[in-house]
C-alpha positions as CSV (number, residue, x, y, z in Angstrom):
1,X,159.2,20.4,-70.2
2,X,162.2,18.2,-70.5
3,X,163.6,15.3,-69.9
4,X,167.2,15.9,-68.0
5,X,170.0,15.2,-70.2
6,X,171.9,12.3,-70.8
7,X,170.1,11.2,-67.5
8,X,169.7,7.2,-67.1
9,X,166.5,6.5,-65.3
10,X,167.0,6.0,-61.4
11,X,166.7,2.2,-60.1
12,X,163.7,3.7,-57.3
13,X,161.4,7.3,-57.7
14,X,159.7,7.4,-54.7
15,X,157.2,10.5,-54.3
16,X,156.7,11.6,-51.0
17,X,159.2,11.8,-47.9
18,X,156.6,10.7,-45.0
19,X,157.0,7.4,-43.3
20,X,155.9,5.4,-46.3
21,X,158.1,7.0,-48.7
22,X,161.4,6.7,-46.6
23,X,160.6,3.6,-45.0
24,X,160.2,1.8,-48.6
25,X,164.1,4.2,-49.9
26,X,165.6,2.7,-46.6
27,X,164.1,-1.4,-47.4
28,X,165.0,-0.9,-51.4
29,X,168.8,-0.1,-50.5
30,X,169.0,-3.0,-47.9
31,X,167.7,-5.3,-50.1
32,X,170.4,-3.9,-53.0
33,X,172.9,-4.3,-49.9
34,X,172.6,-7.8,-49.2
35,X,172.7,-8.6,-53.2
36,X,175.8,-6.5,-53.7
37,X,174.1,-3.6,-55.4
38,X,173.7,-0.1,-55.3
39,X,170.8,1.2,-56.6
40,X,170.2,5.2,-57.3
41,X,167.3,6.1,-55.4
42,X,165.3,9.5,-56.1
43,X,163.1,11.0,-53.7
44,X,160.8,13.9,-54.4
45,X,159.2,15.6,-51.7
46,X,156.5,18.6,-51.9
47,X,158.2,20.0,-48.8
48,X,161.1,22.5,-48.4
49,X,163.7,20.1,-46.5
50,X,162.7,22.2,-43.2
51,X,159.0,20.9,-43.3
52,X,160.2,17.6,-44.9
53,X,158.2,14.7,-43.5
54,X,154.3,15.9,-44.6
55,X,151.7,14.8,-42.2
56,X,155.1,12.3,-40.4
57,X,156.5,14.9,-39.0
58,X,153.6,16.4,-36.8
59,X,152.5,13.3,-35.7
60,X,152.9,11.3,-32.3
61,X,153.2,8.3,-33.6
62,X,151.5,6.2,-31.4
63,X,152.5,2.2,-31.7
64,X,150.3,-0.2,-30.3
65,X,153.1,-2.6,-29.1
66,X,153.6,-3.4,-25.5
67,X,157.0,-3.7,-23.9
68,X,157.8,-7.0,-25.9
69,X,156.3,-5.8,-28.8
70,X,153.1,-7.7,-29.0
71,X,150.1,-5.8,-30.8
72,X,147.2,-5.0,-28.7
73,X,144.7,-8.0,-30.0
74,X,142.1,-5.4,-29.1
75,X,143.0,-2.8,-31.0
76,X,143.1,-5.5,-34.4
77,X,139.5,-6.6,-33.0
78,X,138.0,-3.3,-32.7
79,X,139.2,-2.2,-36.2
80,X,137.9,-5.5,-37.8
81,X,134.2,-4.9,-36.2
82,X,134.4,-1.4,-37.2
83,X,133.3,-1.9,-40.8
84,X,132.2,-4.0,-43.0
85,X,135.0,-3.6,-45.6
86,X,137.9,-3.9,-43.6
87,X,140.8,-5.4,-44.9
88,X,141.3,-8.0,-42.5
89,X,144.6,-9.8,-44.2
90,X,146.2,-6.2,-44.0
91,X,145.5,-6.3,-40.4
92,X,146.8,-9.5,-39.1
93,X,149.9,-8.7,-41.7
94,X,150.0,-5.9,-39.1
95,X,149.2,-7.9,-35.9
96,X,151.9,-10.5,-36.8
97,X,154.8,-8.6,-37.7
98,X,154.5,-5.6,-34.2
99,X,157.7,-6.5,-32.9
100,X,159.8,-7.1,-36.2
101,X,158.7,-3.7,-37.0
102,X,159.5,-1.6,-33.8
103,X,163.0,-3.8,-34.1
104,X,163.5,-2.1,-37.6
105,X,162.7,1.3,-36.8
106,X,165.0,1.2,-33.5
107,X,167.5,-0.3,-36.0
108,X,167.4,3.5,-38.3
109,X,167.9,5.2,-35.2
110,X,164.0,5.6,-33.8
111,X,163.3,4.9,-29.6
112,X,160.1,4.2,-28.7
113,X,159.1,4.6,-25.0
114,X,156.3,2.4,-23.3
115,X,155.8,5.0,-20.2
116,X,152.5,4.8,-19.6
117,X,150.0,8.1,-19.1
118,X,148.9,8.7,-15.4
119,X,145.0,8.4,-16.9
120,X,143.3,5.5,-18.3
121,X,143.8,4.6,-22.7
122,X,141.9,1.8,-23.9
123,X,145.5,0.7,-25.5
124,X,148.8,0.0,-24.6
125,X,150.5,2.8,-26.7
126,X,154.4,2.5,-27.0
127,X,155.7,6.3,-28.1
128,X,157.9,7.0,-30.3
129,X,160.5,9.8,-28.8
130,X,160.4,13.0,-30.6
131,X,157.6,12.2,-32.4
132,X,157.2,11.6,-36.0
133,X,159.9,14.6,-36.9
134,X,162.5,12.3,-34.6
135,X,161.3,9.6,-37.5
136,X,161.4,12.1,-40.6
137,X,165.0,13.2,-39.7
138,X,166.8,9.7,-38.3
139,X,165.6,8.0,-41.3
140,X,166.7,11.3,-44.0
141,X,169.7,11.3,-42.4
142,X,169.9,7.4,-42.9
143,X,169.7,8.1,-46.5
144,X,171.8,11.1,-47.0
145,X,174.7,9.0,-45.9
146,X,174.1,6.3,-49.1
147,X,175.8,7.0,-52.2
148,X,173.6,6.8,-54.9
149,X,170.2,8.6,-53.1
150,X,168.7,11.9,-54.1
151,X,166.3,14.0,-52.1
152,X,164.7,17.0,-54.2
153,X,163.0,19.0,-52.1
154,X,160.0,21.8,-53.0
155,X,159.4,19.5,-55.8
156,X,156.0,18.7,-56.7
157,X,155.1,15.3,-58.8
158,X,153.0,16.3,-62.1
159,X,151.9,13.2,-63.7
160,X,153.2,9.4,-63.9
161,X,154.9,9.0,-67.2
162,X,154.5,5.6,-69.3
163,X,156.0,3.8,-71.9
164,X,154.0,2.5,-75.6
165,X,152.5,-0.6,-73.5
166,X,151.2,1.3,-70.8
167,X,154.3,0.4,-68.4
168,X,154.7,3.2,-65.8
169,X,158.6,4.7,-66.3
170,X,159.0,7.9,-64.5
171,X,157.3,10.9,-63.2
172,X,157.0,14.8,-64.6
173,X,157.8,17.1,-61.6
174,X,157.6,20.2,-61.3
175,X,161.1,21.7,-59.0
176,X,162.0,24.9,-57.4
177,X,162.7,26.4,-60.4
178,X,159.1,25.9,-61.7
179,X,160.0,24.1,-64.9
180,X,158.6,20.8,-65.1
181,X,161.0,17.9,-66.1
182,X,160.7,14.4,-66.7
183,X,162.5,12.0,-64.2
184,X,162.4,8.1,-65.5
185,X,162.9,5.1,-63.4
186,X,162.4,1.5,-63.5
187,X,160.2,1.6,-60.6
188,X,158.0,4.3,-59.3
189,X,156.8,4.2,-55.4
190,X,153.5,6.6,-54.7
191,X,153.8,7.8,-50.7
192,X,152.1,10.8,-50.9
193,X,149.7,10.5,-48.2
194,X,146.2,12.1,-48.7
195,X,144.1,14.8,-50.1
196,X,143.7,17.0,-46.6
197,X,145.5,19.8,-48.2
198,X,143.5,20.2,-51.2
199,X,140.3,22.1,-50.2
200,X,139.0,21.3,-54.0
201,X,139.2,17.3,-53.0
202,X,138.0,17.8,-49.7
203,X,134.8,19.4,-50.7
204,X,134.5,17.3,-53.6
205,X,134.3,14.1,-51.3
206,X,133.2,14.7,-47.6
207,X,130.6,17.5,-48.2
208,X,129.7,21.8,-48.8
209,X,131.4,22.6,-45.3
210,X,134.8,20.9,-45.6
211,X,135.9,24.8,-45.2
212,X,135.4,24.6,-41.6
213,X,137.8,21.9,-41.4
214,X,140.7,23.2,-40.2
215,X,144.1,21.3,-41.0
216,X,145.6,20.2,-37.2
217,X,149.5,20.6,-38.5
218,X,151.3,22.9,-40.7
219,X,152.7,19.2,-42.5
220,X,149.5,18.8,-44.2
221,X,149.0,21.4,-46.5
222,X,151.5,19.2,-48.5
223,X,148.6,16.5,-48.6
224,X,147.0,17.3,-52.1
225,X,145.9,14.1,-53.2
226,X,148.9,14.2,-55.8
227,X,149.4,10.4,-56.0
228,X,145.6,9.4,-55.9
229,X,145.3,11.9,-58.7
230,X,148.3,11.0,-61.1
231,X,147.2,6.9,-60.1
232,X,143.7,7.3,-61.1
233,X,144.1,9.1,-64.1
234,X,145.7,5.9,-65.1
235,X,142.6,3.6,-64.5
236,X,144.3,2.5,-60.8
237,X,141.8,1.2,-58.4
238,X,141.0,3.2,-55.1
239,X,140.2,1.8,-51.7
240,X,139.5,3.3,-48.8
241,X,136.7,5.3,-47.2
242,X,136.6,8.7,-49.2
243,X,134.1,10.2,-47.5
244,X,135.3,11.1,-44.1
245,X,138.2,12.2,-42.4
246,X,140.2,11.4,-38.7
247,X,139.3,14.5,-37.7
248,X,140.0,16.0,-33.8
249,X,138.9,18.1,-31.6
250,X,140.9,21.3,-31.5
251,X,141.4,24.9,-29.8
252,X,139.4,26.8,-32.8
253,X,140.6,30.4,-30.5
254,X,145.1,29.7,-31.5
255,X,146.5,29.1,-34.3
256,X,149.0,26.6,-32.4
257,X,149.7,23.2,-34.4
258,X,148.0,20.5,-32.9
259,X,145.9,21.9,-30.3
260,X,144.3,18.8,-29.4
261,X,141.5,19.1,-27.0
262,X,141.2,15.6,-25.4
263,X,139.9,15.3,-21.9
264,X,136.3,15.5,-22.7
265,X,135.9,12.2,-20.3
266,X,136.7,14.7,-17.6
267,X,134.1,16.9,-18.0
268,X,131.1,18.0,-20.9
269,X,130.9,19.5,-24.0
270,X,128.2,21.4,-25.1
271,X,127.0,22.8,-29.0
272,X,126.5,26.5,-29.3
273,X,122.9,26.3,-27.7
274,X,124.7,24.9,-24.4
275,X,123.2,21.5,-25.3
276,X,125.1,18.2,-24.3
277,X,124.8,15.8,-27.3
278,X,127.2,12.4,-25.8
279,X,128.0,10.2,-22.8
280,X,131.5,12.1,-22.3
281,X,132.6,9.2,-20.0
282,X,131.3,6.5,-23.0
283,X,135.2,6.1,-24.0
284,X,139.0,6.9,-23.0
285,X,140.0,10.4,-24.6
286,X,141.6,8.9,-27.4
287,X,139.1,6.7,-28.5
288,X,136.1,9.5,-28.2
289,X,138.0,12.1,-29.5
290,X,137.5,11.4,-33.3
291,X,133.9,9.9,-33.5
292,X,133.2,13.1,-31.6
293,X,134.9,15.6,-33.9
294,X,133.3,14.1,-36.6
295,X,129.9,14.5,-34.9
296,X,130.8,18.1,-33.6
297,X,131.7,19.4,-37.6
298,X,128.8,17.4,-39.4
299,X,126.2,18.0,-36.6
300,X,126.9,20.5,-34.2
301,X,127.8,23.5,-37.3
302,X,132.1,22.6,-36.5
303,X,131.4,24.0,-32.9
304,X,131.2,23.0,-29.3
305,X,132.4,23.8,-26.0
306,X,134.6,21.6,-23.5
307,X,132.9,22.7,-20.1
308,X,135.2,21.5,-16.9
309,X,136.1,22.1,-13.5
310,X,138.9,23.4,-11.2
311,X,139.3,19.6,-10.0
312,X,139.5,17.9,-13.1
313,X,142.5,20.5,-14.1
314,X,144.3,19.1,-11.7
315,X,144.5,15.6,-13.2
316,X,147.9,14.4,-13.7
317,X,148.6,15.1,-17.4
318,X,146.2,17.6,-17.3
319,X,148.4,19.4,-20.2
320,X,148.7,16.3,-22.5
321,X,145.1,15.5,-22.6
322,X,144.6,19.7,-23.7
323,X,147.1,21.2,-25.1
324,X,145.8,24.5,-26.4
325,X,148.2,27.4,-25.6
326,X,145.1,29.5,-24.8
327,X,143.6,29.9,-21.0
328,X,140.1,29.2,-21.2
329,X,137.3,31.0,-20.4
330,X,136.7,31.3,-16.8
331,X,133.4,31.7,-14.2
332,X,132.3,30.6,-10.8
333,X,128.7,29.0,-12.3
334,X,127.7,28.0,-15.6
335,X,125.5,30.5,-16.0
336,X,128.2,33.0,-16.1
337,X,130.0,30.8,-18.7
């Protein structure tokens, strides 16, 4: 290991290149704008640059903002009552500052859309075009332009480094090369997302089985709990629920990112005995979809079958609410099925 010559430790290290991580490069340097500075800004992402973006770049990114960018009061509620140990000033933090926020990401070149599904949601969901990959790139590309800001890609984030009082200074990474080197900075910015990508950590906190969890998107093998490791082994504090997962249902039969099954309101879904085991039409598909995965992988042995009909495949949107690249199974009575 060494430290790279003659180097002078960056302003900003930021580890990770997901929504966090960029969103935080992209503030630093607009701050450093205003004040007449410019900062160098280091980013190190796990990722090759083609799958930059982790877990960002698969997802939809869903914004509960209507048209004027008001938060869904509902959605804040329904977290709140979810839990005991919600965070509730996080949440109003969120509810207060909905349109501020879709303003700043339109600003770094993101469009959201508030077309509206032809089925019911129990939100009103603005979308953001493209997806989180349309996020990942605009705000890269954002950055790329600055003088003074370093992406290193395929490089993986070792362990925090400190100084004699215990002051956090830089990181050891490991880069394409695999030789580990030691990049100092005055300030250090952990955006690594989770652990989904780490079998070992999986296991270790949600249970024996976590093997039949399958990751939904290629982004999050690059989810290895990096950050809460190197933090921890620090004496940082944790928060959080580490014993479960937002899981989904999925297409188990392609290997498809993302096959998301989610019109289970429109029909019934049965264990591997052909048992039903919930009120399908309890919820809208998003809001049933995880509660049920979760109950379908610690219940039902990770399998169950989504039973419908000829009519409810002609829904509008039909192909949204599944979106498995696989014909299903087909008979003219259940009995057949």
């Amino acid at each position: 290991m060494s430290a790279e010559e003659g180097a002078a430790p960056v302003d900003l290290l930021v580890v990770g290149c997901g929504a966090g991580g960029l969103s935080v490069a992209l503030s630093v340097l607009a701050e450093a704008e205003r004040s007449g500075r410019t900062p160098r800004v280091t980013l190190v992402e796990r990722a090759p640059r083609a799958e930059r973006g982790g877990a960002t770049r698969w997802s939809w990114v869903n914004v509960t903002v209507d048209r004027e960018g008001v938060v869904d009061a509902g959605v804040i509620e329904r977290i709140l009552a979810s839990h005991t140990d919600v965070d509730e000033p996080y949440f109003r933090v969120i509810e207060q500052e909905g349109a501020a926020t879709v303003a700043w990401l339109e600003h770094h070149g993101v469009q959201i859309t508030h077309q509206r599904p032809p089925f019911a949601m129990a939100n009103d969901y603005g979308a953001m075009v493209g997806g989180g990959a349309s996020l990942v790139e605009a705000f890269c590309s954002r950055l790329e332009e600055i003088p003074g800001v370093e992406i290193r890609y395929d490089t993986e984030a070792l362990q925090l480094l400190t100084d004699e009082d215990g002051r956090v200074n830089g990181v050891t990474a490991r880069g394409p090369d695999g030789l580990t080197r030691r990049i100092a900075a005055d300030a250090v910015v952990l955006a690594t997302g989770g652990f989904e990508g780490s079998l070992e950590a999986v296991t270790r906190y949600v249970g024996p089985r976590a093997g039949r969890i399958r990751p939904v998107v290629p982004g999050l093998r690059f989810n290895t709990g990096d950050g809460l490791r190197m933090a921890t082994e620090l004496g940082a504090a944790t928060a959080g629920q580490f014993d479960r997962l937002h899981v989904q249902l999925v297409d188990e039969r392609t290997s498809k990112p993302d096959a998301g099954i989610f019109g289970i309101p429109f029909g019934v879904i049965v264990d591997g005995r052909g048992r039903r085991f919930v009120d399908e039409g309890s919820a809208t598909p998003e809001a049933l979809n995880a509660p049920l995965a979760w109950s379908v992988w610690r219940d039902h042995d990770a399998t169950a079958s989504f039973v419908f009909d000829a009519r409810a495949a002609r829904i509008p949107g039909w192909g949204f609410l599944n979106q498995s690249d696989i014909e299903p199974y087909r008979a003219d009575t259940p009995a057949e099925l």
